[in-house]
N, C-alpha and C positions, 0 to 999 in steps of 0.2 A: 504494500500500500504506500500511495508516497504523502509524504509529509508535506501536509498543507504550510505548515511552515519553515518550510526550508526555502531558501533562495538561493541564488546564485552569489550574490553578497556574503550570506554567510557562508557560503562554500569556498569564500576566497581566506575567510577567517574573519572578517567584519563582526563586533558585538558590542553590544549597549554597554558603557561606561558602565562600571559602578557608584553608588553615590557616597564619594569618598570626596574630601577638603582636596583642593588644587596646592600644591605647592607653590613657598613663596616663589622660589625659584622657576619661572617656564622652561627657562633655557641657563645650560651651568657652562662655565669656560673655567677650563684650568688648564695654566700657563707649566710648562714641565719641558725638561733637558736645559736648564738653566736660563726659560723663560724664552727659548727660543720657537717652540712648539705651543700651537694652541690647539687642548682640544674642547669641543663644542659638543655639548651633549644636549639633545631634544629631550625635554622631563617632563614627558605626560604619561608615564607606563602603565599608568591606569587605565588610559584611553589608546592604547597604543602609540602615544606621540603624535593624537592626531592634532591637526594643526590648528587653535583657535585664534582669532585678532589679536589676544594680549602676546599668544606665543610669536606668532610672526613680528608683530614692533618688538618683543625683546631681541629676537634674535636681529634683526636691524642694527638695533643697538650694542649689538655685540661685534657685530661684526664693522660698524663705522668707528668702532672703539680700536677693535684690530690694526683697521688700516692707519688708523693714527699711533700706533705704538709701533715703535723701527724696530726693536728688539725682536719683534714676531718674524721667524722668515718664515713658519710653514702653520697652516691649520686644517685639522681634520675635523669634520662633523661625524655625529654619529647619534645613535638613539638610547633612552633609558633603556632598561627592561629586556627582557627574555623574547618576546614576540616579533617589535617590533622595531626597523630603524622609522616610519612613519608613516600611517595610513593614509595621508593626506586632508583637508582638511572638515573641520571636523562639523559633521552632517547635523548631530543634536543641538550644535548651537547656530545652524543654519537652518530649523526646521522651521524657527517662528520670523524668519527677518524679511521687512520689506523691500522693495527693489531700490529701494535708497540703501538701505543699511546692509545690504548685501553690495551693492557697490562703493559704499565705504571702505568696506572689507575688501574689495577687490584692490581698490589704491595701495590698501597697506599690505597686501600679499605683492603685490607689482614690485612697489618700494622696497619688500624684502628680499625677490629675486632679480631683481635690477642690481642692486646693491651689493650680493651675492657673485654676480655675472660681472661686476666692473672690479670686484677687490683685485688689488696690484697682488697682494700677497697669494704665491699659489696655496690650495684648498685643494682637498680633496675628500672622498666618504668612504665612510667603514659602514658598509651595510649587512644589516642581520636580519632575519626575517622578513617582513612584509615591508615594500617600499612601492607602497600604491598613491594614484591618483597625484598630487602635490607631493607626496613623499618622495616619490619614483624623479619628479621634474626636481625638485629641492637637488636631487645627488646627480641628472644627466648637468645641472647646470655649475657644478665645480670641474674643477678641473681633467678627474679621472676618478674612477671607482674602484674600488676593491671588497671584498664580498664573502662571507660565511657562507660554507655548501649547504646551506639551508634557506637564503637567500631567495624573494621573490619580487619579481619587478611587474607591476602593471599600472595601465592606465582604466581605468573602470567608469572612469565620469557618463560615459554613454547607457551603462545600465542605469542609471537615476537622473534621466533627461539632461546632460548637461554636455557640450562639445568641452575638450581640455581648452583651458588655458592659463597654466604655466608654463609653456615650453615646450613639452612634447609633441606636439604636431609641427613644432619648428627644427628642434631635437634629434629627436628620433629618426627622420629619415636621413639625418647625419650619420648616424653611428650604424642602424639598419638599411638591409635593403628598403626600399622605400615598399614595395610590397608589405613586409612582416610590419613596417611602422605602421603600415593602415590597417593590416588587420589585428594589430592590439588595440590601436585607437577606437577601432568598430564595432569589435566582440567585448572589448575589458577582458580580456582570457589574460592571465599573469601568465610569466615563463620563471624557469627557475633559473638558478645563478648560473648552474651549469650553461643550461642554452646562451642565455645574457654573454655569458665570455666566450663560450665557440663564432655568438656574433659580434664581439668585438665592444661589448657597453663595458663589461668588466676584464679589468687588468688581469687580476690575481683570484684566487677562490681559497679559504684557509677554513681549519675548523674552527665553529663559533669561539670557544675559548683560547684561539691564539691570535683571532683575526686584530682586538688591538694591540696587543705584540706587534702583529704585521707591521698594521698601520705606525705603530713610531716607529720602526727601523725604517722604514719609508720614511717620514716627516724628518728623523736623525741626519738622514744621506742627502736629501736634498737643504736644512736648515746648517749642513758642512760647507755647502758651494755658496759662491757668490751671489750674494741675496739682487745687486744688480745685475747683474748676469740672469739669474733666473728669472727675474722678473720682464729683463728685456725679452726674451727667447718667448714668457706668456704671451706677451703681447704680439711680438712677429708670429706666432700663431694665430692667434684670435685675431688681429687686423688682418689678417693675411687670406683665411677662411673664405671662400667665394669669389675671392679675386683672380682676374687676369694672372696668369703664371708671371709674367715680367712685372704686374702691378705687387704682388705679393711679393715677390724678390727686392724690389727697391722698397717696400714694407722691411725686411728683414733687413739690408744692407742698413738701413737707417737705425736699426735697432744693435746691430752689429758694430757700428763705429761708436755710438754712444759709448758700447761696450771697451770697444780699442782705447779712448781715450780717458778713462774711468780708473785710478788708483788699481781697483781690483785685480786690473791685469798687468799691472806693474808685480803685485803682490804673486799672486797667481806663477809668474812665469820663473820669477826668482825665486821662489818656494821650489818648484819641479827644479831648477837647476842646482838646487843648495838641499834637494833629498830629503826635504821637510813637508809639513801639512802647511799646506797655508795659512793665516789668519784675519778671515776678511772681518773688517769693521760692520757693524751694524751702519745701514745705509741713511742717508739723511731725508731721505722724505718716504 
């Protein structure tokens, strides 16, 4: 007999918050490897980290905090809890809102992943469990992913009347064939981490309890190199994405001489000639 109440929603793992007090905290940053690393944790575990208004401006605010602290070279997001890195946002407190206060909220989710898409400092996600809807666009929209084999990525907005928009249908057929991007966008059907990295969303796959291990030896390796160097290389990426091949090259040559003429690589080359590690300065903007 089937279950009148069963849906497809819950079959992705979707369920009613329980009624438990929100934490002061929505979103926690802690600065580690001698402040050179930050990581960002989503603190809704109750709700799976779904994403409410206050959650998205704090994490705004964390992250314009970031970019103003030089010390940061590398930041990872990631989620509280056991389930989930974030189901995206969060439906119960979108059931009663009117087409104002839903577009209010839309401002502040834009502002978060704008914000998110422009930090200088590279970012990246430590994903675990379910990373649906906004959660899923929250991690295509850092830099790179890495992912627990338990790990599930979708976009669902289409089963509860709504076309995406955070990112994913701009996203996704980046990283996907443009094929599989439509038909996750279509059906909401999640893929797991494994699929996710044979097509190229996730770097790495680790077991859940190693995966932030991974993730600092990653934040470690890159928060060792040259924080202007990395950052230039962000950018000759991201400027570069879509462009003319000659237009994206002189993109990159521009980002490359900045680099030529930048202390670092004074530092840099005389270190490899003198058999030492380098020691680049924290960068001034």
């Amino acid at each position: 007999m089937t279950d009148a109440t069963d849906t497809r929603m819950k079959r992705l793992g979707y369920r009613p918050p329980p009624d438990v007090a929100e934490p002061d905290q929505l979103v926690l940053v802690e600065y580690v490897s001698g402040g050179r690393v930050a990581i960002i944790t989503l603190n809704r575990p109750h709700a799976d980290n779904a994403i409410t208004t206050e959650l998205a401006a704090q994490l705004t605010e964390i992250l314009e905090m970031i970019a103003a602290r030089s010390s940061v070279r590398c930041a990872v997001i990631t989620g509280a809890g056991d389930r989930a890195f974030s189901v995206g946002g969060d439906l119960y407190q979108r059931k009663q809102m009117t087409k104002e206060e839903w577009l209010r909220q839309r401002q502040v989710f834009d502002r978060m992943l704008y914000t998110l898409r422009q930090l200088r400092r590279p970012i990246f996600s430590a994903v675990h469990g379910m990373a649906y809807g906004g959660g899923c666009e929250i991690a295509i929209s850092t830099d790179f992913i890495i992912a627990s084999d338990e790990a599930r990525f979708g976009q669902p907005e289409a089963m509860v009347g709504l076309s995406a928009g955070g990112g994913s249908p701009v996203f996704l057929p980046r990283v996907f064939p443009p094929g599989k991007a439509m038909q996750m966008l279509m059906t909401g059907e999640a893929i797991s981490a494994q699929e996710a990295h044979r097509l190229g969303m996730v770097n790495e796959i680790h077991p859940r309890t190693e995966l932030m291990s991974a993730a600092l030896r990653i934040a470690e390796k890159i928060a060792a190199n040259s924080p202007t160097a990395v950052q230039s290389v962000k950018r000759a990426v991201q400027n570069g994405q879509g462009e003319p091949a000659e237009q994206a090259i002189a993109i990159m040559m521009d980002e490359h001489w900045r680099s030529v003429v930048h202390p670092d690589r004074v530092e840099g080359i005389l270190a490899f000639t003198e058999g030492r590690e380098p020691a680049f300065p924290d960068p001034d903007f």
